[in-house]
PAROMI-68374 format. One record per residue (C-alpha): residue in three letters; x, y, z. Coordinates in nm, 4 decimals. Layout:
BEGIN
<node><r>ALA</r><px>X</px><py>Y</py><pz>Z</pz></node>
...
% end
This chain:
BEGIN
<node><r>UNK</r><px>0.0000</px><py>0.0000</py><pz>0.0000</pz></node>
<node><r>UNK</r><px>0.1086</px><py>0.3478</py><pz>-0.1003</pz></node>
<node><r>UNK</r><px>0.0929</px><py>0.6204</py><pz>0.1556</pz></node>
<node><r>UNK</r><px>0.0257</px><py>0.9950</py><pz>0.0435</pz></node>
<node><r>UNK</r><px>0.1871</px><py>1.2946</py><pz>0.1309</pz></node>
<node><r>UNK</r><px>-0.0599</px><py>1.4268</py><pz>0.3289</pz></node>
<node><r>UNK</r><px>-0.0903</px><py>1.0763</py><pz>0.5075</pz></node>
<node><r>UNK</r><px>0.2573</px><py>1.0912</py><pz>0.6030</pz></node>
<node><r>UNK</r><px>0.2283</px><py>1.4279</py><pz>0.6990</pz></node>
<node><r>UNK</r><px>-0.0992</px><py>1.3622</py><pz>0.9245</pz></node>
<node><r>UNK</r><px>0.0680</px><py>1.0625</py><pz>1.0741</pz></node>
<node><r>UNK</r><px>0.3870</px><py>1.2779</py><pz>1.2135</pz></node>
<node><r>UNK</r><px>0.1445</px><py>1.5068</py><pz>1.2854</pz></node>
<node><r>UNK</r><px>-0.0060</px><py>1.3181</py><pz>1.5573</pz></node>
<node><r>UNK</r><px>0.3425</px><py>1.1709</py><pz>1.7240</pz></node>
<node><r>UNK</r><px>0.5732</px><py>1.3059</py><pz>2.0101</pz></node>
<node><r>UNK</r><px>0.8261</px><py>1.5067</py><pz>1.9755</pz></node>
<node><r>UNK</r><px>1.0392</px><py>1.2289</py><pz>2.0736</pz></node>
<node><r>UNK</r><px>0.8890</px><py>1.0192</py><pz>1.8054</pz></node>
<node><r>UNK</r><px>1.0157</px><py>1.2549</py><pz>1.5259</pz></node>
<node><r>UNK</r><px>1.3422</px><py>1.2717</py><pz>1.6666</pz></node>
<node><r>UNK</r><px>1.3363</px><py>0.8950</py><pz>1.6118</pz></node>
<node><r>UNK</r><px>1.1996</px><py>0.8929</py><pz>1.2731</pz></node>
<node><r>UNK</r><px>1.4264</px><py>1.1455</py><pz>1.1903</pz></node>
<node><r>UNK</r><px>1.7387</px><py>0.9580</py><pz>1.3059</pz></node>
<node><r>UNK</r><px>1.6058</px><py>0.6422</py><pz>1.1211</pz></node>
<node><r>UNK</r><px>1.5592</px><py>0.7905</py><pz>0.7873</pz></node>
<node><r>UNK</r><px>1.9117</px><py>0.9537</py><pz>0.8213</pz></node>
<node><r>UNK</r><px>2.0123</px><py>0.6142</py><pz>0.8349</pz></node>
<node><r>UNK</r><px>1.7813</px><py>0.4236</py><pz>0.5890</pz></node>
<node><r>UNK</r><px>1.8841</px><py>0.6944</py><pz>0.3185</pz></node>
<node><r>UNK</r><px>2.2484</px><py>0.7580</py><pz>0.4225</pz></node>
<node><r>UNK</r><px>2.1394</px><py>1.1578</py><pz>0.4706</pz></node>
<node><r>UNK</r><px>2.1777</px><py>1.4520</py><pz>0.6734</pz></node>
<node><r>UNK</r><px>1.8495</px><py>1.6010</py><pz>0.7875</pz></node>
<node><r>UNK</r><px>2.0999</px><py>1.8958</py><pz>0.9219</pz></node>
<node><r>UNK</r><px>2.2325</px><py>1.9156</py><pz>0.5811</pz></node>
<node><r>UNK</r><px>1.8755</px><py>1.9265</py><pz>0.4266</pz></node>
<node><r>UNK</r><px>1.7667</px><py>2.2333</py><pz>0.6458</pz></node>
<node><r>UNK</r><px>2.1265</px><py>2.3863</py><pz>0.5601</pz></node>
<node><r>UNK</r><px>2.0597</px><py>2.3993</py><pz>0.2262</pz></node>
<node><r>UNK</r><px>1.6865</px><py>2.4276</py><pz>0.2074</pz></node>
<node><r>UNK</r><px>1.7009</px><py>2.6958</py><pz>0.4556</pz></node>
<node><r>UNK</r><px>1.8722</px><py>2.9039</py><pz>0.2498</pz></node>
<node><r>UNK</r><px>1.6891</px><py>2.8888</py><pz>-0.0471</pz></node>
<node><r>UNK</r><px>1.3454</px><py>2.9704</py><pz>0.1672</pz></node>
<node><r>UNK</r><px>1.4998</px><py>3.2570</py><pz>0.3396</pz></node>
<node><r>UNK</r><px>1.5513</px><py>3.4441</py><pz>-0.0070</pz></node>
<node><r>UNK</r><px>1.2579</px><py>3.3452</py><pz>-0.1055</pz></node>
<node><r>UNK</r><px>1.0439</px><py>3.4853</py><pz>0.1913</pz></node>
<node><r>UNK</r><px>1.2432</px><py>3.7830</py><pz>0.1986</pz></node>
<node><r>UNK</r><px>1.1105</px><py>4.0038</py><pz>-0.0818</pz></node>
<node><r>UNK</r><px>1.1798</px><py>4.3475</py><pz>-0.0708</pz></node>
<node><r>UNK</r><px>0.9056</px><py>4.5367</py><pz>0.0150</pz></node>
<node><r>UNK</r><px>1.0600</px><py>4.8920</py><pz>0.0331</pz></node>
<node><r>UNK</r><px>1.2475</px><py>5.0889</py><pz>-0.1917</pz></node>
<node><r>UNK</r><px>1.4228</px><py>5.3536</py><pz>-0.2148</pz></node>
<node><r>UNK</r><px>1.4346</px><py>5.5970</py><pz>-0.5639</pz></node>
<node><r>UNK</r><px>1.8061</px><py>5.6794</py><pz>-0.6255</pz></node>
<node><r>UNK</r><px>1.8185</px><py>5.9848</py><pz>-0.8623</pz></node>
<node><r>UNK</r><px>2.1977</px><py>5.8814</py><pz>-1.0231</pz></node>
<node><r>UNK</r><px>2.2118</px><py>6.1383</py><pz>-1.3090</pz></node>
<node><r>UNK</r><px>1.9881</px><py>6.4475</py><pz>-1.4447</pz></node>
<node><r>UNK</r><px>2.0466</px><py>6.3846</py><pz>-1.8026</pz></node>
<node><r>UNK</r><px>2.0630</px><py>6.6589</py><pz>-2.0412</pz></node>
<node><r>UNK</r><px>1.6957</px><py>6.8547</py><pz>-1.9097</pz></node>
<node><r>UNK</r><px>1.8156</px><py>6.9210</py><pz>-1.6189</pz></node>
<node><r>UNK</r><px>1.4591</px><py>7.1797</py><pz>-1.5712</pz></node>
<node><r>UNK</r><px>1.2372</px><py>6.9456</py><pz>-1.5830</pz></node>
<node><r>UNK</r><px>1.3809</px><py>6.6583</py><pz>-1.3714</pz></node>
<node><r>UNK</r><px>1.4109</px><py>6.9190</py><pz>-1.1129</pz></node>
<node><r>UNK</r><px>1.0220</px><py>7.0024</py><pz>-1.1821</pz></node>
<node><r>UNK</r><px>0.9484</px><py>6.5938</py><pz>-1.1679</pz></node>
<node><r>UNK</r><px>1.1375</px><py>6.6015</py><pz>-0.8636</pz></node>
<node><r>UNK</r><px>0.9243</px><py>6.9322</py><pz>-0.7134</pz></node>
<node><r>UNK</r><px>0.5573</px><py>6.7370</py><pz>-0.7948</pz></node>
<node><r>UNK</r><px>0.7237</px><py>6.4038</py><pz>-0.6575</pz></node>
<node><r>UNK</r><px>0.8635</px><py>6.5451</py><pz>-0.3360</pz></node>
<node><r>UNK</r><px>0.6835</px><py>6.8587</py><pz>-0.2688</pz></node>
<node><r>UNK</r><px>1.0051</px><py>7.0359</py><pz>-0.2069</pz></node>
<node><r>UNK</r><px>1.0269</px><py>7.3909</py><pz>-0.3542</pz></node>
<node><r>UNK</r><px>1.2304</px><py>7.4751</py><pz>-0.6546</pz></node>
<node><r>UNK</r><px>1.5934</px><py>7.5689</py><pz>-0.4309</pz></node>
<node><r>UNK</r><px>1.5007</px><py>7.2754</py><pz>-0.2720</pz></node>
<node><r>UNK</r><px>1.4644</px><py>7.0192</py><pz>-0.6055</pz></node>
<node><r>UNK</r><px>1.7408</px><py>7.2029</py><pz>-0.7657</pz></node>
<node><r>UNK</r><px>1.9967</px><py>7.1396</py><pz>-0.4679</pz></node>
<node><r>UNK</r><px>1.8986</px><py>6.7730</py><pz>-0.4812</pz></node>
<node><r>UNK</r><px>1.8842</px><py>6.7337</py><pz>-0.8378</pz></node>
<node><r>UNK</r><px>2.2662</px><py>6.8634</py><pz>-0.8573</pz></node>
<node><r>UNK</r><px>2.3931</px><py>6.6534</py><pz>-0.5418</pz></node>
<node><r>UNK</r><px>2.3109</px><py>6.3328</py><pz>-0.7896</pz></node>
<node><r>UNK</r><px>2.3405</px><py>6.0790</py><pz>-0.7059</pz></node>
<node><r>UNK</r><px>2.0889</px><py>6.0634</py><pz>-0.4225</pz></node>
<node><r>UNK</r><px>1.8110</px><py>5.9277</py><pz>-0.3103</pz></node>
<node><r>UNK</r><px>1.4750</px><py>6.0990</py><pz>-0.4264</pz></node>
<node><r>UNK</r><px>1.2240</px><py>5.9153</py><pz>-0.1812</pz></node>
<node><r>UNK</r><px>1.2399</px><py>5.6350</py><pz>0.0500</pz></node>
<node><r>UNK</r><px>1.0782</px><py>5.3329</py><pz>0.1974</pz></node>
<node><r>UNK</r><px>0.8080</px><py>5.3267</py><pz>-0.1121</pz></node>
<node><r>UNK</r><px>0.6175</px><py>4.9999</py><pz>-0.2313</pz></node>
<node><r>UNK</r><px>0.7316</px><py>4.9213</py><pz>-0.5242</pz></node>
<node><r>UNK</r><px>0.4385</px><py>5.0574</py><pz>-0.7184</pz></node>
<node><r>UNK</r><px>0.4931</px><py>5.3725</py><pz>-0.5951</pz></node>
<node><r>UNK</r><px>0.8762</px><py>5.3572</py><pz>-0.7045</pz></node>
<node><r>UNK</r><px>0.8057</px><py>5.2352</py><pz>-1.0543</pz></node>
<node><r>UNK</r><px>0.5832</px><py>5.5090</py><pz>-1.0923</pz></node>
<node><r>UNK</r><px>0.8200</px><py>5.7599</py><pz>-0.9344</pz></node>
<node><r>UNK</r><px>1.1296</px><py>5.6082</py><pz>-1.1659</pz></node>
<node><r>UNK</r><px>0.9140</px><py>5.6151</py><pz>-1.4734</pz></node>
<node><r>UNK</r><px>0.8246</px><py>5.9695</py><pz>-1.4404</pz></node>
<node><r>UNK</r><px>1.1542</px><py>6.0893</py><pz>-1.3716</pz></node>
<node><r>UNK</r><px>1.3203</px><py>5.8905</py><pz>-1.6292</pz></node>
<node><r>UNK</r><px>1.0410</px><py>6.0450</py><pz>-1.8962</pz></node>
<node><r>UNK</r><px>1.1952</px><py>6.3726</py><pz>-1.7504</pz></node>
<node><r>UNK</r><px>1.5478</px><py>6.2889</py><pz>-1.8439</pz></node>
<node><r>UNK</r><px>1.6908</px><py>6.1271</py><pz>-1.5862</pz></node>
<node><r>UNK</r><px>1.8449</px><py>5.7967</py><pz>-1.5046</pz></node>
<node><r>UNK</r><px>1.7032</px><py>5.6507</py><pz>-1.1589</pz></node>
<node><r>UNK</r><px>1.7859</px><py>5.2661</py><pz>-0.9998</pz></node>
<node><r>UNK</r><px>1.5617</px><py>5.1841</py><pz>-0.7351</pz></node>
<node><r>UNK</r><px>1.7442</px><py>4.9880</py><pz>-0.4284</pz></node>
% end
């Protein structure tokens, strides 16, 4: 008889903690495996994967060749006033706005790059 997945699953569900130890030590040597290994390896893979960025920040890295109207993108984007855009439009590279979802960002990058200027979100 074939056991499913969630059979086996159900059935460790329901032993000790003692048990699994057990069963863990006897398919490390049925198999000739490290469970250790496994979670090594596998733990690594999951961490990445769980960890998606979920902030960013809008790095303004160049003005390009109209420098007016990034500065004006930057004014509507910010709300800064124009000394205020200018000086941080000439300090490139810098960072425009930060902790954005990444909607927000792509919009932000898109409408400064439409201005002229080159942007990397991070």
């Amino acid at each position: 008889m074939s056991l499913t997945k969630d059979q086996i699953i159900e059935a460790v569900a329901e032993m000790s903690v003692m048990q699994v130890v057990e069963l863990i030590e006897a398919m490390e040597e049925k198999f000739g495996v490290s469970a250790a290994a496994a979670v090594a390896v596998g733990g690594g893979d999951a961490g990445g994967a769980v960890e998606e960025q979920t902030e960013f920040d809008v790095m303004l890295t160049s003005f390009g060749a109209n420098k007016v109207a990034v500065i004006k993108a930057v004014r509507g984007a910010t709300g800064l006033g124009l000394k205020e855009a200018k000086g941080l439009v000439e300090t490139a590279p810098c960072a425009v706005k930060e902790g954005l979802s990444k909607a927000e960002a792509e919009t932000l990058q898109k409408e400064l790059e439409e201005a002229g200027a080159s942007v990397e979100l991070k």
